[in-house]
N, C-alpha and C positions, 0 to 999 in steps of 0.2 A: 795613580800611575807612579811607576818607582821605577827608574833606571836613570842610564847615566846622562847628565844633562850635557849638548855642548851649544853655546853656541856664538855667531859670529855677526857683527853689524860694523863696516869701514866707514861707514857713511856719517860725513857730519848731518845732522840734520837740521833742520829748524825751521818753526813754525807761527807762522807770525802775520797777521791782517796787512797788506801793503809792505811787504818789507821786498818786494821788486825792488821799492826805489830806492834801496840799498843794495843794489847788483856791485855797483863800481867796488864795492869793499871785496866780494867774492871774486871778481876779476882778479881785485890786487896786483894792478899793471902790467900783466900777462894780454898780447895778442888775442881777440878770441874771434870763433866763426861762430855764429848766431843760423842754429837751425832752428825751424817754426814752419809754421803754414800759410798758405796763402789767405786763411780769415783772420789771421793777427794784423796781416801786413794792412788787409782792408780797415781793420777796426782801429787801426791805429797806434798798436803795443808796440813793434817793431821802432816805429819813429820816439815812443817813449822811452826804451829803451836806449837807446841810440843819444836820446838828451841827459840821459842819467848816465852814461860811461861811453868814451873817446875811443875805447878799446876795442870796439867791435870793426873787421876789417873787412866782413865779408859774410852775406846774408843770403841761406839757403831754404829758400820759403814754398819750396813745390812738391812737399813731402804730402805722399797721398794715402788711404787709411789699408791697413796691412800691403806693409812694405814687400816687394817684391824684387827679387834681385835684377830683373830689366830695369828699372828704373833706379834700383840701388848701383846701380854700373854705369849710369850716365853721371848719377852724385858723385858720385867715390870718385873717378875720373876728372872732373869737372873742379874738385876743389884739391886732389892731392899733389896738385903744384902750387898750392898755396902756402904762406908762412903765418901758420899760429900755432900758438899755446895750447889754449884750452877752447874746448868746447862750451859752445850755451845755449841748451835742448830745451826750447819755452812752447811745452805743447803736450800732446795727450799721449799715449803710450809709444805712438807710428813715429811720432816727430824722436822720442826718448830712445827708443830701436834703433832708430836710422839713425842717429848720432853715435850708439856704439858700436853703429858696423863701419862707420866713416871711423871713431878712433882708433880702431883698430889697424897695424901697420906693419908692413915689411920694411925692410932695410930700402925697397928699390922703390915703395907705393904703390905696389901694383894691386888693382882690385881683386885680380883672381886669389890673390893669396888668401882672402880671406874667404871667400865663394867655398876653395878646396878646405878651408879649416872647419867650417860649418857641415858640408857636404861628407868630411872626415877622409877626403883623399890625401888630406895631406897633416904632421902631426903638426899641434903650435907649439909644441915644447921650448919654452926660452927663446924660438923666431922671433916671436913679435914684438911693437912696445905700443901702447897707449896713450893717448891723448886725454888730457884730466878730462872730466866734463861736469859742467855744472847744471843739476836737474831743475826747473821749475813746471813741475806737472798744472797743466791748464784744466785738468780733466778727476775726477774722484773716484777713481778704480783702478788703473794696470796696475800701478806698484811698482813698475820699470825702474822710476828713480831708484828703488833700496832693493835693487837686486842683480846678480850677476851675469843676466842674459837677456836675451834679446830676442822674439821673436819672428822669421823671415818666412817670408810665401814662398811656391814657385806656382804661380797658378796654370803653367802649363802643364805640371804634374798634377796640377792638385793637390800638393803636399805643402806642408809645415813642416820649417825646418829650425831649428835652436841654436843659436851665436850662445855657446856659455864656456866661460873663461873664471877662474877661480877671483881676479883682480878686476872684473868690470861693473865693478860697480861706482858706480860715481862718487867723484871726490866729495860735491855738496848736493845736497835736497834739500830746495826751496820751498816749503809749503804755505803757500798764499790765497787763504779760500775767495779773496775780493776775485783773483782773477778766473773763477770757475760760474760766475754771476749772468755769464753770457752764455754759456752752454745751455743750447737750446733743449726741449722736455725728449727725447729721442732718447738722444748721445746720455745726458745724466741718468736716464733710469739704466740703461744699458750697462754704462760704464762701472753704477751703484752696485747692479747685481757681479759685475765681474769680481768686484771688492769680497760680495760675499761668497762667493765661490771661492776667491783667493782661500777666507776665513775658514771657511766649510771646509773646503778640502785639505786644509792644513793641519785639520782635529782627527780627521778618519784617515791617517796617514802615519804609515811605517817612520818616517823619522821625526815623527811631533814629540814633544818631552812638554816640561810644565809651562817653561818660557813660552815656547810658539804656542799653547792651548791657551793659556793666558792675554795675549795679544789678540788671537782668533776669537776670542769669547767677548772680548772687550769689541772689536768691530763688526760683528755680525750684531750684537746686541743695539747700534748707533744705528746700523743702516735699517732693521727692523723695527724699529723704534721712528726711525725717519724721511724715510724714502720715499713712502705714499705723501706723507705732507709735503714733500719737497717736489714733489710732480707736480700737485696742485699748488705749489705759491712759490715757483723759481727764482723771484726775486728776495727772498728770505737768506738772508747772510746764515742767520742761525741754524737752518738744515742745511745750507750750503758747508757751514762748518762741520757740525756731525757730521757730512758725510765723508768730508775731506779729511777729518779726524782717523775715522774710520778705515779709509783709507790707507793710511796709513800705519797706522795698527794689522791691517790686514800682510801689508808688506814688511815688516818687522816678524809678521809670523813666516808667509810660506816662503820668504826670503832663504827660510831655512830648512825648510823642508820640500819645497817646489811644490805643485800642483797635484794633483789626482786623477782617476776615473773621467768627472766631468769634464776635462781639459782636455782628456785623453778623445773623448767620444767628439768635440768640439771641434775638432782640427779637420775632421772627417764632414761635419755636419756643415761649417764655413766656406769648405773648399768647393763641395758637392752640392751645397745647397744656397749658396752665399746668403745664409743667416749670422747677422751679427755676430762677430764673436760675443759680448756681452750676454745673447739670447741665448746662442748656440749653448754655453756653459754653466747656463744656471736652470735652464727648463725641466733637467733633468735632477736637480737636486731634492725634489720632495721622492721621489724614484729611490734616490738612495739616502734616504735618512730612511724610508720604510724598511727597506733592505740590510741597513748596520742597526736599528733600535735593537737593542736587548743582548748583542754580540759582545760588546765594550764596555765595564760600567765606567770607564774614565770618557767613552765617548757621550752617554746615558747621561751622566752628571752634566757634561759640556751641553749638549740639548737640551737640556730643565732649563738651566741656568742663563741659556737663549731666548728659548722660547716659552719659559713658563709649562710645561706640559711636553711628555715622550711621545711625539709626534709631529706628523710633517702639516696637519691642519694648518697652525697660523701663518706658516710659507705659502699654500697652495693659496692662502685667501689671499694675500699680497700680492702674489702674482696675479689672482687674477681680477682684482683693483688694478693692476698695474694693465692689464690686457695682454698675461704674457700666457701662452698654455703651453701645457705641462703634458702633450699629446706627442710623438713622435712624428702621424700622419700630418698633422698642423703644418709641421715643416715639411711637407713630401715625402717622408720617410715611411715610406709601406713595410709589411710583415716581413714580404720580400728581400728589403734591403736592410733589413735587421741585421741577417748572418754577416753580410757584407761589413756594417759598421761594427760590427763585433772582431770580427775577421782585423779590423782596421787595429786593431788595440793589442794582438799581439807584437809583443815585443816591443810595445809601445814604450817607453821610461814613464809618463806621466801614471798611464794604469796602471803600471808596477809599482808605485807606490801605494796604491789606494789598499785600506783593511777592509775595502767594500766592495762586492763585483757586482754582475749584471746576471745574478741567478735569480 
């Protein structure tokens, strides 16, 4: 592959066994709102927290999984007469969203302002300002922390909609695989396979250069390597790393290049079918590794060097060790409804990026 490389990462990072109990330095005596879920506050994290830094003022724990703006309008509402600093998003992709769309701000704080920036009624050109926010992803796939948007539901539409701002990406990413040890076998394969979609889709993609194939090769290779073991023995710090590793690496790549095809097919499959997103975006990825083999040799090389072998074989056995199928009918999705989700994809950004279609 030969062209011009660019690329961009604001994000301090870092990566460390327990380094939670080092919050109070990330604070660095700034006000902060602590958003998280309601199974932290149960397990206890919220009140650990809380003994490790004085700073938290104010605790928004009833973020629910793909945000949606009825409920992102009670949040928004509810805390923008509050006074902080910075934001502190200790949770999985939902909790890491719903904090960018709370930092997000008008001169007056009004929710709609951002409703209309997302929606595109209205432009953000120099309107807004931002609230820092500090990532600690509880979860090993969205990527949310190292990147510039946010994903929002409307599920009375049925649509998927994208908060993306060239400056939201968060000031720190915390990555701390102790606190991913609780994530039940569901949520971790789910979240594993999001990772590698991130990975996947970032190779067979209009703005991949060597840096982002690089990054992608490196975390699909972690989570194929590890993911099946890590289903069966969840308590294993060491697949729980690999995959948080991975993780990460994955969001270093499509940070920079955004998503695909399967992301693109996903939004439609979530809304309509309510399958996981994790499911929804990776069921269909041996689909298109048969579809790009032999088009690309920079994508050709990236698949050996995955999977050992030019083919979607060792993916469809993983998945289905894992109990995922690779069927469209699986999820409800008859012949019928094919043109429909195909239909769904025009004009989509995500499938406009992909070097891979659905012929």
């Amino acid at each position: 592959m030969d062209k011009k490389i660019k690329y961009y990462m604001p994000t301090k990072i870092v990566y460390e066994k327990n380094e939670i109990n080092n919050i109070d330095h990330y604070i660095a005596g700034r006000k902060a709102l602590l958003v998280t879920s309601e199974g932290f506050v149960k397990r206890g994290l919220v009140d650990k927290i809380k003994s490790l830094t004085d700073k938290v003022v104010f605790v928004v724990s009833d973020i629910k999984s793909h945000p949606d703006f009825r409920d992102l309008k009670v949040t928004y509402n509810k805390v923008s007469s509050l006074d902080y600093d910075v934001i502190l998003a200790v949770g999985g992709g939902s909790v890491i969203d719903t904090a960018k769309f709370l930092s997000v701000q008008s001169e007056t704080k009004q929710y709609q302002f951002v409703e209309d920036i997302i929606k595109k009624q209205s432009s953000s050109d120099n309107n807004y300002s931002l609230t820092p926010i500090i990532s600690i992803p509880t979860t090993a796939g969205t990527g949310s922390e190292i990147t510039p948007w946010a994903t929002i539901w409307d599920m009375e539409e049925k649509k998927k909609y994208s908060l993306h701002l060239p400056d939201l990406f968060s000031e720190c990413a915390i990555y701390d695989p102790v606190l991913t040890l609780s994530v039940p076998k569901e949520i971790t394969i789910q979240t594993g396979l999001d990772a590698l979609s991130h990975a996947l889709e970032s190779i067979w993609n209009k703005n991949a250069n060597e840096i982002t194939i690089n990054y992608a090769v490196k975390a699909s290779k972690l989570i194929i390597e590890n993911i099946v073991s890590l289903s069966k023995d969840l308590g294993s710090l060491e697949y729980r790393n690999s995959l948080m590793k991975a993780c990460m690496y994955a969001g270093l790549s499509f940070s920079n290049t955004q998503t695909a095809i399967a992301h693109g097919m996903s939004y439609y499959i979530t809304a309509h079918k309510a399958v996981p997103h994790g499911i929804a975006c990776s069921f269909t990825l041996p689909m298109l590794i048969d579809n790009i083999i032999g088009k690309y040799p920079f994508i050709d090389k990236a698949l050996v060097e995955i999977f050992g072998e030019l083919s979607s074989v060792k993916l469809r056995d993983i998945l289905k060790s894992l109990n995922i199928s690779t069927e469209f009918e699986d999820y409800g999705i008859l012949k019928a409804e094919l043109a429909e989700l195909k239909l769904s994809l025009k004009n989509n950004l995500r499938a406009g990026n992909s070097l891979v279609g659905l012929d």
